[in-house]
N, C-alpha and C positions, 0 to 999 in steps of 0.2 A: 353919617357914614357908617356902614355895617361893617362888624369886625369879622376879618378875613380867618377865614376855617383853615383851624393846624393840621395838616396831613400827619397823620399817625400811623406812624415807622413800625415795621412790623416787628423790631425789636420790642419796642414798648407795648406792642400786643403780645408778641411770642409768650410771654411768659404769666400771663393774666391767666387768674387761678378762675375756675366757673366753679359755681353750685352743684354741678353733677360731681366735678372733678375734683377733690383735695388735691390734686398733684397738680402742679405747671404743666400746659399745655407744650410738649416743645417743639422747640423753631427750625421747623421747615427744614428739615438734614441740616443743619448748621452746626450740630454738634462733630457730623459725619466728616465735615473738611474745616474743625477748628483748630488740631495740630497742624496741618499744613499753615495754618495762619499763625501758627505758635503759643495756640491757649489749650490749658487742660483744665477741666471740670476737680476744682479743689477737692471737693471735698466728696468720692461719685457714692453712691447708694450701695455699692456692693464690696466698698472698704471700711464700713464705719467700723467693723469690728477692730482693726487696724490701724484706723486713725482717731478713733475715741471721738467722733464730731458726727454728728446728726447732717444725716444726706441735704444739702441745700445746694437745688438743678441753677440756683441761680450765680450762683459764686464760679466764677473761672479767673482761673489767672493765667498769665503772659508768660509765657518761660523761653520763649524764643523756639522757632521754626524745630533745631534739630532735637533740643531736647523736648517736646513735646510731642515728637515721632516717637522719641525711644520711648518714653514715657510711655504713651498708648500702645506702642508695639509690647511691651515689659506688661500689660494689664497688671500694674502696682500704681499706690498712690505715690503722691510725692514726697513723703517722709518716706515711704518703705526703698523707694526708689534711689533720694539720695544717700541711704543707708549702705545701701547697695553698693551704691558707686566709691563711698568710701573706705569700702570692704578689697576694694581692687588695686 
């Protein structure tokens, strides 16, 4: 009996590093509507000064639908972010 081929989810490609590329390839606008899904990119590349943590495209986390709008609309991470909010 042949063993049945795993279809491979473009998740599990999206972020496959190539020989040309040191950086992650990224996924297909997925980043473009993943506040509306309620995920922010942890840790993004143009806060490390900010958040002391080395840019990794693969790390997102869940924070829920609204605060992930503000979050991206605020272009802050999410330390600077809740800083923010408890400043108010």
């Amino acid at each position: 009996m042949p063993l049945a081929t795993v279809p491979t989810s473009s998740r599990q490609t999206a972020w496959r590093r190539t020989p040309a590329s040191p950086t992650p390839v990224p996924m297909s606008g997925w980043e473009a509507y993943a506040a509306e899904h309620g995920f922010i990119l942890r840790w993004p590349q143009e806060r490390q000064a900010a958040t002391g943590m080395v840019f990794e495209p693969w790390h997102w986390r869940y924070v829920g639908r609204d605060n992930a709008l503000a979050i991206r609309a605020s272009g802050l991470s999410l330390e600077e972010y809740l800083a923010l909010e408890q400043t108010k």
